[in-house]
C-alpha positions in Angstrom: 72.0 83.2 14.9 70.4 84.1 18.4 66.4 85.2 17.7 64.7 86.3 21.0 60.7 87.2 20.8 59.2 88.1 23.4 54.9 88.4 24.4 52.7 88.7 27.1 52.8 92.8 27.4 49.4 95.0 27.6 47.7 97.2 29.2 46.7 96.3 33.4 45.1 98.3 36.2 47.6 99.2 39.2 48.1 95.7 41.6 47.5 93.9 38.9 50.3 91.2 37.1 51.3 90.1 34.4 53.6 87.2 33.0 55.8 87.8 29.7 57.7 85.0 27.7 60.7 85.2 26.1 61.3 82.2 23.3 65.1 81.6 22.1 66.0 80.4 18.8 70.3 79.9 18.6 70.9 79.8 21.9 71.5 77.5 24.7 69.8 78.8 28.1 73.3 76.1 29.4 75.5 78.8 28.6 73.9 81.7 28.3 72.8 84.4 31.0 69.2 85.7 30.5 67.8 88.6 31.2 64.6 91.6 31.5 65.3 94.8 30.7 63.1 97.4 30.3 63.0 101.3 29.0 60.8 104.3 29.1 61.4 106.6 26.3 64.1 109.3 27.2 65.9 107.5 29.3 69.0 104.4 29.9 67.6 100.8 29.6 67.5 99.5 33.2 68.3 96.1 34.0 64.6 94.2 35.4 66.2 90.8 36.5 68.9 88.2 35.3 68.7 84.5 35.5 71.9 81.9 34.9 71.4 78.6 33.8 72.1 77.5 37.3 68.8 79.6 38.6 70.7 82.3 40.3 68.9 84.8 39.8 69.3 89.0 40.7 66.9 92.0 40.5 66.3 95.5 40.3 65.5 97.1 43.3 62.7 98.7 42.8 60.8 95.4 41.4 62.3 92.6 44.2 59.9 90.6 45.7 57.2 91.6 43.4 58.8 89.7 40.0 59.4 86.5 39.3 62.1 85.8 36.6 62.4 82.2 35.6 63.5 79.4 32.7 62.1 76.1 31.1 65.1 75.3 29.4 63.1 72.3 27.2 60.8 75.3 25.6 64.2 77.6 25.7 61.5 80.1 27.2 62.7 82.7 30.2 59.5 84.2 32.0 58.5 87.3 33.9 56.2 87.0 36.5 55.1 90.6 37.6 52.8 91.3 40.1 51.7 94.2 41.7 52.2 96.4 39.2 52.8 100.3 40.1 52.2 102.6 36.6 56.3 103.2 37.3 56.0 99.6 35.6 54.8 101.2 32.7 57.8 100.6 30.4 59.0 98.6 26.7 59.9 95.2 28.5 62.9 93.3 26.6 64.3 90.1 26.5 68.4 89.6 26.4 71.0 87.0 26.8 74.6 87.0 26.7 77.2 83.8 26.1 79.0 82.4 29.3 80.3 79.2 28.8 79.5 78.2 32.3 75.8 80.3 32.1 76.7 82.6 34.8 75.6 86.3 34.9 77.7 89.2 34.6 78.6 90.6 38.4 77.3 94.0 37.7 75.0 96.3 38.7 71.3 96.2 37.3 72.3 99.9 35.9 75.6 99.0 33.9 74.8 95.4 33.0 72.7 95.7 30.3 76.3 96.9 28.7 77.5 92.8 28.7 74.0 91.8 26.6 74.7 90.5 23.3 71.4 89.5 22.3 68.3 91.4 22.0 64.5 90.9 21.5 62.4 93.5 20.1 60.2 94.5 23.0 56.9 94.0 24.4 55.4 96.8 25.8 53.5 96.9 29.3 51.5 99.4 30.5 50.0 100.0 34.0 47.7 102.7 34.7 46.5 103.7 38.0 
């Protein structure tokens, strides 16, 4: 069974960063796709970034070149490095992964691929104020 928690949220000034962590029990980062995703209440879960267990990695426009996402496949841990955070951060930040058996990432856009995630943590929230 695939267990994703994730930390690190809170509250930071505008510019500031923040790193979460996402730790997962069940499942191999070798063949899985991992991924942030985050959520504002009221509206559609928006794909953050995705990571394959080759380190390609895709983003969301609106946050490229200001995250970081990453793995440490020993600690089965996929990070978050966000940094100049806007308060249009300000969002429930969540943890997915989804089974490829060759750990590549779905080819779809960061609106519609949250719709090939499997697996689900249950949030940590992040909030930026200005």
């Amino acid at each position: 069974q695939v267990q994703l928690v994730e930390s690190g949220g809170g509250s930071v000034q505008a510019g500031g960063s923040l790193r979460l962590s996402c730790v997962g029990s069940g499942v191999i980062y070798s063949n899985h796709c991992m991924g942030w995703f985050r959520q504002i209440p009221g509206n559609e879960r928006e794909g953050v970034a995705t990571i394959g267990s080759n380190g390609g990695t895709t983003y969301a426009d609106s946050v490229a070149g200001r995250f970081t996402i990453s793995q440490d496949n020993a600690k089965n841990t996929v990070f978050l490095q966000m940094a100049s955070l806007t308060p249009e951060d300000t969002a429930m930040y969540f943890c997915a992964a989804v089974f490829d058996p060759w750990g590549r990432c779905p080819t779809a856009d960061m609106v519609t691929v949250k719709d090939w995630f499997r697996h689900w943590g249950q949030g940590t929230q992040v909030t930026v104020s200005s």
